[in-house]
Structure formats: C-alpha cells, structure tokens
C-alpha positions as CSV (number, residue, x, y, z in Angstrom):
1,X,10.8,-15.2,28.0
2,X,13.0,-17.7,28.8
3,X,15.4,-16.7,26.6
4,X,15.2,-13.7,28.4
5,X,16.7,-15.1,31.2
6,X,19.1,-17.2,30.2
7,X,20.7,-14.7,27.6
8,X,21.5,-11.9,29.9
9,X,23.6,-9.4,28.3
10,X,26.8,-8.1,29.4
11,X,27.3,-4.2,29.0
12,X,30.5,-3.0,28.3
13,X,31.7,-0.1,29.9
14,X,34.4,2.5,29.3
15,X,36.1,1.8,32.7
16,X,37.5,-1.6,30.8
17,X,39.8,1.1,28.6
18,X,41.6,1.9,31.3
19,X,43.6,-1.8,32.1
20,X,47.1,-1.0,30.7
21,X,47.0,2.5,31.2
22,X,49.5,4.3,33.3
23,X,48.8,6.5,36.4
24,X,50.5,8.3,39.5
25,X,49.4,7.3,43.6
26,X,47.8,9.9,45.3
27,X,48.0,8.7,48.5
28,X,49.8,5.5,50.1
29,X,48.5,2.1,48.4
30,X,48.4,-0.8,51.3
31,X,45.8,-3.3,51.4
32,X,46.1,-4.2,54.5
33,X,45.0,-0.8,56.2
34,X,42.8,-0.6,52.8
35,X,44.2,3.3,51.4
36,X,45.3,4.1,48.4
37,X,44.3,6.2,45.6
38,X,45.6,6.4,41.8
39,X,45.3,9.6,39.6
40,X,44.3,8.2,36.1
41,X,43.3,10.6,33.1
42,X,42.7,13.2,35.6
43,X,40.1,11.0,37.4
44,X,41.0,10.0,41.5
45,X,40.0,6.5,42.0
46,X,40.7,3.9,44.8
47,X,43.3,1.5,44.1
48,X,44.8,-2.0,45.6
49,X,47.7,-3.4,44.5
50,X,47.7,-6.7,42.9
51,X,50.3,-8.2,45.6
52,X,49.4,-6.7,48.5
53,X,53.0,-4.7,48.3
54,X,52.4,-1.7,49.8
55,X,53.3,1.1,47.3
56,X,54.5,5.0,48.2
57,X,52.8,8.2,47.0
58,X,53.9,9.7,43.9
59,X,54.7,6.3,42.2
60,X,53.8,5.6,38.6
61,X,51.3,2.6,38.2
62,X,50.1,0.5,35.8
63,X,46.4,-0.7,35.8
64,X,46.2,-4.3,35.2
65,X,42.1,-4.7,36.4
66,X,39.3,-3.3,37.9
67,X,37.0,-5.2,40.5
68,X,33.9,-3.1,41.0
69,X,34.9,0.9,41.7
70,X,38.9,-0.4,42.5
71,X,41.7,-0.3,40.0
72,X,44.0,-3.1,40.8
73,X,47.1,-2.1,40.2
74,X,51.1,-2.6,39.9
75,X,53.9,-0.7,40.6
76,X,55.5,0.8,36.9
C-alpha cells in the first residue's frame, strides 16, 4: 500500500508530441491581456508566448511546451 503511494505513475499523453511542431496564430498572442490562439494539426488551442512578446495573427509558431491546456510558444 505504501508503495502505492509513493510510486505514483506518471501517464504520458499525446499532447507531449506536439513540442517542436509548427503551427499558425489564430488570433493575436499577448500575455498580458491573456488572447491568443494557435492552429496546430487542425486542432485550435490557447497559446502564450514564451517571452511575453506579443505576436500578430497569421504568424507561424513553434511549440516549445505545454503547461496544462496552453501551448507555450515562440515565434518561427
């Protein structure tokens, strides 16, 4: 039982296949008013850049993590 505990195991999931991959903004990334979306593989997530730049629509991006539902990206 205590083994249990101590040995938790971490699932992978799919969403980690996507750091290094290459997608186009939907909408307006800023962090500081908190937009931004990224098309990737024909899925719209939410997206931040990774230093706080704020980048335009249409701009090709390069996934370099995800924290949570966000893909943290930079600017290609």
């Amino acid at each position: 039982l205590v083994k249990k505990v101590i040995h938790k195991r971490v699932e992978p999931t799919n969403a980690d296949r996507n750091i290094g991959e290459t997608g186009v903004t939907v909408t307006e990334i800023n962090n500081i008013l908190g937009t931004g979306e990224v098309n990737l593989k024909g899925i719209v997530w939410t997206a931040r850049s990774n230093d706080d730049s704020v980048i335009p629509k249409d701009t090709q991006v390069t996934v370099t993590k995800i924290e949570g539902v966000k893909l943290i990206v930079e600017k290609k």
